[in-house]
C-alpha positions, 0 to 999 in steps of 0.5 A: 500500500503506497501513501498518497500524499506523496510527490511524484518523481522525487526522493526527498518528501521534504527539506530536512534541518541543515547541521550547520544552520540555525533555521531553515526553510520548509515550504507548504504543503501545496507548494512541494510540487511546483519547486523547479529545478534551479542551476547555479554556477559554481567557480571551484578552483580544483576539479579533481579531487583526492580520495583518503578513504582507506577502503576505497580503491581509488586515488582521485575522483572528480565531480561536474556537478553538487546535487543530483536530480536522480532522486535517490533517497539514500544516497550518501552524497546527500549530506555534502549538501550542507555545506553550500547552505543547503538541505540534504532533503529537496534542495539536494535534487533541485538546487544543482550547482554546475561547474563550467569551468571544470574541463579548464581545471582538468587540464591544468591538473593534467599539466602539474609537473610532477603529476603522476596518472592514475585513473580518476573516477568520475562522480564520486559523489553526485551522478556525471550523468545525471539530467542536468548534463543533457543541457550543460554537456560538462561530462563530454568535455571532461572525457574530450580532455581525457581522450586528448591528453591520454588519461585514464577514467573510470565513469560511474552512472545511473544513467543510460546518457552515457552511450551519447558519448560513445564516439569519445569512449570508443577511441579511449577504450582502444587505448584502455582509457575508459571503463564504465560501471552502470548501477541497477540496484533492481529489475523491478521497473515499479520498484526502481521508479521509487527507488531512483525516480529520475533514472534510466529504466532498468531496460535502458540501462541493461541496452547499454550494458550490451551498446558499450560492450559491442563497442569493446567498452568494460563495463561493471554495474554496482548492485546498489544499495542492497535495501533488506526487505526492498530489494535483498531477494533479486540479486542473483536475477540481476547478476544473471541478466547483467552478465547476459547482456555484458558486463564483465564484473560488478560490486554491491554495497549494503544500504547504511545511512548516515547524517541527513540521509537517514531522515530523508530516508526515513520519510520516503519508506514511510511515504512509499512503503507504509506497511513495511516501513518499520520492517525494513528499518530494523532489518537495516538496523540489524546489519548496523549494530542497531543503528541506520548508519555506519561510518568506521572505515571497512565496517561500512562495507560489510555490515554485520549479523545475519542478513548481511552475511546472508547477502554476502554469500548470495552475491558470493554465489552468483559470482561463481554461478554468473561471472566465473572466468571473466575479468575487468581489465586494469586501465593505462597510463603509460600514454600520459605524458602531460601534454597533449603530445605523445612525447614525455616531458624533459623536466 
């Protein structure tokens, strides 16, 4: 049974309270519905960006937008958020903060003496495809830039956008530059309008995986969030069609829901899914300690007690069942000199 009283096509039922304000602003009722979508250019001064966590395995990531209009309720980059001024809840899908001048600073990162190449994954934290990038095209100059100076990239999207670009892919997956990891947490087409309204379908995506592999381009696809008592019973469904369609390796994270996310979270189960609301909530907890979030480095990988453990040796037997023998390539960097000639530096 779904709550009627919902808005349609969005995560966030409401703003929630920013940490770091001592007010905020809560629009009526009447008015959640006809909140557009506002852009603002932002100036950053770097574009790429460093990543510390210890149980991450990249070194640098990069992000051309701040807030998603996908509309995922649990995504853990909803808190960062806060920090411009905003709420994690509605502002996050609907206040977008562009970055023009984020091809510039990629090419002034490429151009630091001293710099050694690494592949950097594209959208650590908000989505490179998400709609916003249909009107600004920041992603495709972002990968122009890496074609032209022979760095290796790593795309992350729920966005089927991403084959638009395929005449930029293509080249730089002939010189092992590019792989693209597709996240499909469900088939379940009514589920996935709920859990990430303003994605691709699960159809269009699963096109994709098979448009990008034809084109010889890696593909991953992270099975993501698993949301015990949502989506925990479809994982080797989604493994078996993914690997049918392509992809040649993919990961899984368990829900985990941290600061504002949890409140945002909280809200939309209950909008949604009213009569499994508190189930699913304690399953999370369960997989917790008790608690909705976890944030010690590893442990919020793997989760603990019965059910995640449970999840783990499902995904541990569609890997054996679905992708035994398939391996992802390790992306170059032995064409990155710096410039954008092939030839190396002298100092």
């Amino acid at each position: 049974m779904q709550n009627e009283n919902i808005i349609k096509g969005q995560g966030a039922q409401r703003n929630v309270i920013n940490r770091f304000d001592r007010f905020t602003f809560e629009p009526d009722d009447e008015d959640l519905e006809l909140i557009k979508t506002s852009f603002t250019e932002v100036f950053p001064k770097t574009i790429v960006n460093q990543v510390k966590s210890e149980d991450l395995p990249m070194e640098y990531s990069m992000n051309p937008y701040q807030g998603c209009e996908h509309g995922c309720s649990y995504c853990f980059a909803r808190p960062t958020h806060e920090y411009w001024g905003y709420s994690a809840g509605i502002d996050f899908e609907r206040k977008i903060m562009v970055k023009k001048n984020a091809p510039e600073l990629l090419e002034k990162f490429f151009k630091k003496r001293g710099y050694k190449a690494a592949p950097i994954l594209m959208s650590g934290n908000t989505d490179c495809y998400q709609p916003a990038e249909k009107q600004f095209e920041i992603t495709r100059q972002l990968l122009q830039v890496c074609l032209d100076y022979r760095h290796p990239v790593n795309v992350l999207t729920k966005n089927a956008m991403v084959i638009r670009d395929l005449d930029i892919l293509k080249p730089m997956a002939e010189q092992n530059l590019v792989s693209v990891s597709l996240s499909i947490p469900t088939m379940n087409e009514d589920l996935r309008r709920k859990m990430e309204p303003r994605t691709s379908s699960t159809n269009n995506k699963l096109k994709a995986i098979e448009l990008l592999s034809e084109n010889n381009i890696p593909v991953n696809v992270m099975v993501a969030p698993i949301i015990p008592g949502l989506n925990s019973d479809e994982p080797l469904s989604i493994l078996k069609s993914i690997s049918d369609a392509g992809a040649q390796s993919f990961g899984y994270t368990l829900v985990r829901l941290n600061d504002t996310v949890e409140p945002v979270f909280v809200k939309w189960i209950e909008a949604q899914f009213p009569d499994r609301a508190q189930k699913v909530l304690n399953l999370i907890r369960s997989m917790r300690g008790g608690n909705l979030g976890e944030k010690r480095y590893f442990d919020r990988q793997r989760g603990s007690g019965n059910i995640a453990e449970m999840i783990h040796n499902t995904f541990k037997i569609g890997r054996k069942k679905f992708f035994d023998g398939k391996e992802f390539p390790k992306l170059s960097t032995e064409g990155f000199t710096g410039t954008k000639e092939q030839q190396l530096r002298l100092f």
